[in-house]
N, C-alpha and C positions, 0 to 999 in steps of 0.2 A: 532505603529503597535501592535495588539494585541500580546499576549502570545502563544496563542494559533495558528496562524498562522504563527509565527516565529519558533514554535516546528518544524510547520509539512514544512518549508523550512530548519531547521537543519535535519532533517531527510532525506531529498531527498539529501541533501549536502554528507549525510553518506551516502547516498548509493549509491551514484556514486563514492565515495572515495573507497566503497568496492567493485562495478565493475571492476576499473581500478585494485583492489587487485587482481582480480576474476581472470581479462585478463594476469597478472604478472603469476601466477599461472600456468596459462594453457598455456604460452608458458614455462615455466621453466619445465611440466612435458613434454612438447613436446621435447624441446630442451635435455632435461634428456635422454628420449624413443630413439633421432637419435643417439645421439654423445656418453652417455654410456650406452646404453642400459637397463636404470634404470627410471623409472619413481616418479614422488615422490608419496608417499604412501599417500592411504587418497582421491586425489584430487575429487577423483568420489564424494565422499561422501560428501566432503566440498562443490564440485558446487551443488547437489542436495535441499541440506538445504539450499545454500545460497541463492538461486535463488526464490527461495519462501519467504525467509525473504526481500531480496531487494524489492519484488512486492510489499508486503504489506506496506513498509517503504515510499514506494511511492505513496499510496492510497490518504491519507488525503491534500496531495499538489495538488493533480491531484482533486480533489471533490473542495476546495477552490478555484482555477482558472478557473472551468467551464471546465476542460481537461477528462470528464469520456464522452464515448463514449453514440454519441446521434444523431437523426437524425430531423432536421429542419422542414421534407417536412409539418409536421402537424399543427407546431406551425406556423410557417411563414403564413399558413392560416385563423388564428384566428385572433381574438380582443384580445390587450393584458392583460384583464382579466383571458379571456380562457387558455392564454399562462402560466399567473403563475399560476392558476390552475393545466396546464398539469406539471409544474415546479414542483409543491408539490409532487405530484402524483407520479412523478420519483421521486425526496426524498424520500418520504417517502416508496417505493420501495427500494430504497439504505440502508437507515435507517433501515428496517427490512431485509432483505441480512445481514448485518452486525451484526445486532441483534441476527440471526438465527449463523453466523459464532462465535458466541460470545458463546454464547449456548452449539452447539455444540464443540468446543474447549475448555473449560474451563475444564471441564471432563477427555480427552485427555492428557492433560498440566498436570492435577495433578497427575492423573497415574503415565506419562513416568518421570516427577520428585521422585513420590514414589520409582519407582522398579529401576529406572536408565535405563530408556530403552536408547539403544542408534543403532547405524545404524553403518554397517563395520564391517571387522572384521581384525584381523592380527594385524599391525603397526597401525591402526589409528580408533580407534571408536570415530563417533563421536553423543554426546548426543543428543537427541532429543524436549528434553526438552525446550532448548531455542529458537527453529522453533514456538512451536506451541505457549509457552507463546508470542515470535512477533506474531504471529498470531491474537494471544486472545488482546491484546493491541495495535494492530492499529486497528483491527472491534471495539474498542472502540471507538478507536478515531476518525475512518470512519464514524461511528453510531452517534458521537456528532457531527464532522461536516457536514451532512445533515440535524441534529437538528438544526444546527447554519444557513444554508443557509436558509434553511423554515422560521426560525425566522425572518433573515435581509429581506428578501423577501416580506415579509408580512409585512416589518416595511415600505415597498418602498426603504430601503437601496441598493439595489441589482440594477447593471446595467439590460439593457434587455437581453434577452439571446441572441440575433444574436448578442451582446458586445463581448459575451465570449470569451475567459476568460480574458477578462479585468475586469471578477467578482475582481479577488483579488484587483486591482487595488484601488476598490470603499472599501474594506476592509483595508486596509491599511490608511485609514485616520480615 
C-alpha cells in the first residue's frame, strides 16, 4: 500500500480516537455542570477547534475511497469516456478548493503563530495556531490527493465510479 494512503488512513484513525476524546469530554463537563456544579473550563473552546481539525483529518481518506459527496444522475448517463471526463472535472474542482484553502490559510497560520493568537479567556486559552496549520496541511494533502486520483485515472488505474469507493481498494495493490 502506498505511503501516502496509509498517512491519510492514520489520520482518520486519529480522529476518531480524538472524537471518542471529544465525547469523554462532554460528558465529564456535563457530568461536572449536574452533580457539582462545576463545569471543566476550556471545553467550549477545545470542541470548537477540534471540530474543524477532525473534518480536515478526515478529507484525504474520504477523496481516496471515492467518499466526497457526489451525484450519479449525469454520469450514469454517459459513455464512460464522458464519465472520467466529468471525474477530472470534479478533481480538479476539488484540487483547486484546496488550493484556494491553502492560499488563503497559509497567511492566517503565520500570524496567529506570530502574535500567539489564541481563543478563551480565564482558565483555558486555547491557541489557534494549530487549527489553522491542520487546515493549511490537509488542503495540501487534499490538493495532492485529487492530483493522485486524476493521475491513476488517466493511467485506467481507477475502478469506475458507480465502484465507489472501492476506488481505494484498486489503490491498495
Amino acid at each position: 500500500m502506498k505511503v501516502h494512503i496509509k498517512g491519510a488512513r492514520m489520520l482518520h484513525i486519529i480522529s476518531a480516537f480524538w472524537t471518542l476524546a471529544l465525547a469523554l469530554l462532554i460528558f465529564g463537563d456535563v457530568m461536572g455542570r449536574i452533580f457539582l456544579t462545576r463545569p471543566i473550563p476550556g471545553t467550549k473552546e477545545i470542541l470548537q477547534n477540534s471540530i474543524v481539525t477532525i473534518t480536515f483529518l478526515q478529507i484525504p481518506l474520504a477523496i481516496y475511497s471515492g467518499s466526497m459527496l457526489r451525484t450519479t444522475i449525469l454520469s450514469d448517463a454517459v459513455p464512460p469516456t464522458m464519465r472520467r471526463i466529468l471525474r477530472t472535472l470534479a478533481s480538479l474542482l476539488g484540487l483547486a478548493l484546496f488550493l484556494a484553502l491553502i492560499w488563503g490559510t497559509i497567511p492566517s497560520f503565520y500570524d496567529a503563530y506570530r502574535i500567539g493568537e489564541y481563543e478563551g479567556e480565564g482558565s483555558l486559552r486555547v491557541p489557534t495556531w494549530p487549527v489553522r496549520g491542520a487546515i493549511a496541511a490537509m488542503s495540501a494533502f487534499g490538493a495532492f490527493a485529487y492530483a493522485y486520483m486524476i493521475w491513476i485515472d488517466w493511467r485506467g488505474e481507477l475502478v469506475l465510479e458507480n465502484e465507489a469507493p472501492g476506488a481505494l481498494r484498486r489503490l491498495e495493490n
